[in-house]
C-alpha positions in Angstrom: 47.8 58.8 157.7 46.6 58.1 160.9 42.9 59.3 160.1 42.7 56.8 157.5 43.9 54.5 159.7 41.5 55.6 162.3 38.4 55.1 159.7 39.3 51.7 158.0 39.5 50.4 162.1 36.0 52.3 162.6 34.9 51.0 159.0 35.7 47.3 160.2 34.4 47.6 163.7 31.0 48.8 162.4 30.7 46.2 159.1 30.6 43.4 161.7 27.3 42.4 162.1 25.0 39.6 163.6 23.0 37.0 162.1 20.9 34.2 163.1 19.2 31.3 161.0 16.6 29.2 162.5 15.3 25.7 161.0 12.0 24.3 162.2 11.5 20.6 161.6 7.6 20.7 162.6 8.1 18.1 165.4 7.2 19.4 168.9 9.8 20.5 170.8 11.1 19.6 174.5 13.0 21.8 176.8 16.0 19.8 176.0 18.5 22.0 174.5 22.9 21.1 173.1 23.7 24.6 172.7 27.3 24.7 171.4 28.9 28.6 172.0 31.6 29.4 169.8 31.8 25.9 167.5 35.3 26.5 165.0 34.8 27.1 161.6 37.5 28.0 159.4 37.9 30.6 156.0 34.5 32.4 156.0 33.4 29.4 157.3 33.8 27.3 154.4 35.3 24.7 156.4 32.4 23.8 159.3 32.9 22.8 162.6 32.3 19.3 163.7 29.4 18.1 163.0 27.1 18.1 166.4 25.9 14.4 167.9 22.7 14.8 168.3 21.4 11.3 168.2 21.9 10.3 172.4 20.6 13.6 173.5 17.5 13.6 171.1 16.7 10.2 170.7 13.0 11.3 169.1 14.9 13.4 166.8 15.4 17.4 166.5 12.6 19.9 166.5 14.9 22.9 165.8 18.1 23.8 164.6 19.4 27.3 165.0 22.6 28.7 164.7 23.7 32.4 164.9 26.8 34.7 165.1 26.9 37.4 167.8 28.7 40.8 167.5 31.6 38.9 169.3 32.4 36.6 166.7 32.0 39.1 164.1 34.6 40.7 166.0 36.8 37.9 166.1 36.2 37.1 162.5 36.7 40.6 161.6 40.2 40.3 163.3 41.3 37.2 161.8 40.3 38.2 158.1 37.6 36.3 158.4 40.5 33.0 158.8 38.9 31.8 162.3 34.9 32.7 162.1 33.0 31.1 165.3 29.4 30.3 165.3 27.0 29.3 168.2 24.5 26.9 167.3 21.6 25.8 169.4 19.9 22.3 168.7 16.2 21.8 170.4 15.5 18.1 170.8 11.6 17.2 170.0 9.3 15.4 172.3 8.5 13.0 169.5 8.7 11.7 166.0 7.0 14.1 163.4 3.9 12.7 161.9 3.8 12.6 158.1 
């Protein structure tokens, strides 16, 4: 019994895993960062966290977008069932308007 219960903790521990998604807008960007660690989204994140202000701090709009999940809160996730899954998004403000 306690073997198995020894490899389903080790199984869990090691399916947690990272990821990072990164959208480019194709305006230039500034070195004007909102970075937002560990935003609070809910049942395998099907209910997102607030949705970020960007329009006072980037008031030429957003040049990127990127938002990943560290080993941390995979971990987290992992121990909440997946109930409470945190994310760290990144928002890069751009220097100016995109041309068309």
């Amino acid at each position: 019994m306690m073997k198995r219960l020894l490899a389903l903790a080790c199984a869990s521990v090691l399916s947690v895993g990272c990821y990072r998604v990164t959208v480019v807008t194709g305006a230039p960007a500034t070195a004007t960062t909102i970075d937002l660690p560990w935003q609070k989204s809910w049942v395998f994140g099907l209910v997102p966290p607030d949705t970020i202000q960007s329009r006072t701090r980037c008031p030429n709009g957003v040049a990127q977008v990127m938002v990943e999940s560290s080993f941390l809160n995979g971990l987290v996730s992992s121990i909440t069932y997946s109930i409470f899954t945190p994310i760290h998004p990144v928002v890069t403000c751009a220097s100016s308007p995109r041309t068309q």
